[in-house]
C-alpha positions in Angstrom: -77.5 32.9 -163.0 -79.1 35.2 -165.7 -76.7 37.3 -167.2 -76.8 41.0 -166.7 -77.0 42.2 -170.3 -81.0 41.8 -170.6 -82.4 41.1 -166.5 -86.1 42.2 -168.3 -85.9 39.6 -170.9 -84.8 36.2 -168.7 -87.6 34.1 -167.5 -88.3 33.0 -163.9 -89.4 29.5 -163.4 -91.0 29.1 -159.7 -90.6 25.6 -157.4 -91.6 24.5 -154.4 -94.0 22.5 -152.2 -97.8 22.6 -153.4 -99.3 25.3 -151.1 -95.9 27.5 -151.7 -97.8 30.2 -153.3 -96.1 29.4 -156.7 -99.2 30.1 -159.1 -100.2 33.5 -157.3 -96.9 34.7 -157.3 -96.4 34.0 -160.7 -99.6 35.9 -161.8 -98.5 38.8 -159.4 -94.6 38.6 -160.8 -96.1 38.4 -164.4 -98.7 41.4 -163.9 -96.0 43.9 -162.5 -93.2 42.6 -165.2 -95.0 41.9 -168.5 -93.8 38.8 -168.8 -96.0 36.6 -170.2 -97.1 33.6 -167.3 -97.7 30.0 -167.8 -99.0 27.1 -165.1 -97.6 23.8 -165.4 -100.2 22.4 -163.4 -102.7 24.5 -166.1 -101.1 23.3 -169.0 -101.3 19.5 -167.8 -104.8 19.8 -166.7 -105.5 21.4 -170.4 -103.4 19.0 -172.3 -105.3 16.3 -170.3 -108.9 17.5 -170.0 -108.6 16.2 -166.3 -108.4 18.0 -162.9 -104.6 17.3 -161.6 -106.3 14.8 -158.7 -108.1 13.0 -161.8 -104.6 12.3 -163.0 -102.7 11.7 -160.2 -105.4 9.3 -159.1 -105.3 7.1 -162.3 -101.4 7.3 -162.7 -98.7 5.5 -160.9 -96.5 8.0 -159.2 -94.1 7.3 -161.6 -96.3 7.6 -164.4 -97.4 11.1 -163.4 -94.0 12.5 -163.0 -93.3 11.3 -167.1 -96.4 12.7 -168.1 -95.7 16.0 -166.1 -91.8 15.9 -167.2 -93.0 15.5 -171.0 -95.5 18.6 -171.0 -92.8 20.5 -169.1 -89.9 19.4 -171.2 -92.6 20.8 -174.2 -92.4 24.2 -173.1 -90.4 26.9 -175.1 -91.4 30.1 -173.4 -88.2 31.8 -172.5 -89.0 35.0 -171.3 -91.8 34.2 -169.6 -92.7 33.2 -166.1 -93.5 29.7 -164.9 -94.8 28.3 -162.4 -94.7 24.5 -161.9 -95.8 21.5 -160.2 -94.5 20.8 -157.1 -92.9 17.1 -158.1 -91.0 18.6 -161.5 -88.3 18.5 -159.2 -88.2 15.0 -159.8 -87.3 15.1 -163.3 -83.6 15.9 -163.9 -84.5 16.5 -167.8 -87.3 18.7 -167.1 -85.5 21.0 -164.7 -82.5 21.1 -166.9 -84.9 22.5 -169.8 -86.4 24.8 -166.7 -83.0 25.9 -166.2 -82.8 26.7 -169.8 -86.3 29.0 -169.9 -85.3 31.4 -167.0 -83.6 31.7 -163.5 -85.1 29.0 -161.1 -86.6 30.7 -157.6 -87.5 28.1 -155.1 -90.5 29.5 -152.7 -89.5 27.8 -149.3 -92.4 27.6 -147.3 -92.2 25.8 -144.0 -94.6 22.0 -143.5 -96.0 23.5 -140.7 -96.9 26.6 -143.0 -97.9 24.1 -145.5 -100.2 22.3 -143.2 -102.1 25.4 -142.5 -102.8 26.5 -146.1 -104.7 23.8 -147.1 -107.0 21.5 -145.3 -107.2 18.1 -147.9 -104.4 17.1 -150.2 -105.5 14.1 -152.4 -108.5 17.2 -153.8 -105.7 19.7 -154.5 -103.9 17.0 -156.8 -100.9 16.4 -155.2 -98.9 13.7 -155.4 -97.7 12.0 -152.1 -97.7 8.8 -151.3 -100.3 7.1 -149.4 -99.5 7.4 -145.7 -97.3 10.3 -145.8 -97.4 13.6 -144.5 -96.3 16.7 -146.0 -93.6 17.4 -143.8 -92.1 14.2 -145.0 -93.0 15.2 -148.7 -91.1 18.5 -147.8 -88.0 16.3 -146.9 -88.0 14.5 -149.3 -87.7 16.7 -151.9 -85.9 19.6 -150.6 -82.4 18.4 -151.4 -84.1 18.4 -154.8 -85.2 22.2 -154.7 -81.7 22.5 -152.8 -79.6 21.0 -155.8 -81.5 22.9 -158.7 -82.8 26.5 -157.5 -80.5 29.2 -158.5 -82.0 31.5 -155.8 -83.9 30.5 -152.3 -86.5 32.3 -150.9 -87.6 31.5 -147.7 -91.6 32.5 -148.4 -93.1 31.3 -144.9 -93.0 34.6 -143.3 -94.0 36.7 -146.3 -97.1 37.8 -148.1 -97.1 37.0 -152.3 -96.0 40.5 -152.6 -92.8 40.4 -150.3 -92.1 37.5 -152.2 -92.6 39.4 -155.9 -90.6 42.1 -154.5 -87.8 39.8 -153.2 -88.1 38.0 -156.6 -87.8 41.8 -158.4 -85.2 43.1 -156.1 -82.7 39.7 -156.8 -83.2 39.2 -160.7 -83.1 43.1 -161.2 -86.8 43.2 -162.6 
């Protein structure tokens, strides 16, 4: 947990699924804080000159997940806040560095929520495996979110600025 000395100062890194409302809370969180905000997702697509699908779609799983743990792992914006991919969690390296750059929030947004906010998956640039829903992406990766986010916040029910507030009202920002 952030320590109590400088709560403006400490960076907030967002996880969770893709559809979680990462990226528009982290705009929203950054707007009414200050704090500087960075995309993952952005910063890989930049890095790349490729739409996330482009590389997702020319990568082995596997080979994604290095490319999106090396441009994470790159990152040395403390202070600021991030919002990442929705596979990072993958990476033990990257989300110790994450750990490092702020206090990790994990949007919790339910598959059947998930389902609703977005009709087709392979455009968005999302990496699942072919065959699989997203309620089995969700379970397989939420012991992950589980293990690494310092605070939970269960987002299904709320609007991005319940969840900003939340955020605000738990890291004292």
């Amino acid at each position: 947990m952030t320590g109590d000395s400088e709560p403006a100062r400490s960076g907030v890194v967002l996880i969770g699924m893709p559809g979680s409302g990462k990226s528009t809370v982290g705009r929203l969180l950054s707007e009414q804080t200050g704090l500087p905000f960075l995309d993952t997702d952005a910063l890989i697509e930049a890095g790349e000159s490729k739409r996330l699908a482009e590389i997702i779609a020319h990568h082995s799983p596997e080979g994604f997940r290095e490319i999106e743990a090396a441009y994470v792992q790159s990152i040395q914006s403390a202070g600021s806040v991030i919002s990442t991919g929705g596979s990072v969690c993958y990476s033990r390296d990257a989300m110790q560095h994450l750990a490092g750059l702020g206090t990790i929030v994990w949007l919790d947004v339910a598959p059947e929520v998930l389902e609703q906010r977005f009709a087709d998956v392979l455009d968005r640039g999302v990496l699942i495996e072919p065959g699989s829903s997203l309620a089995d992406l969700y379970h397989s990766r939420f012991p992950l979110y589980e293990q690494y986010a310092q605070i939970k916040i269960d987002a299904s029910p709320l609007t991005a600025e319940e969840v900003v507030s939340q955020i605000r009202q738990q890291l004292a920002l």
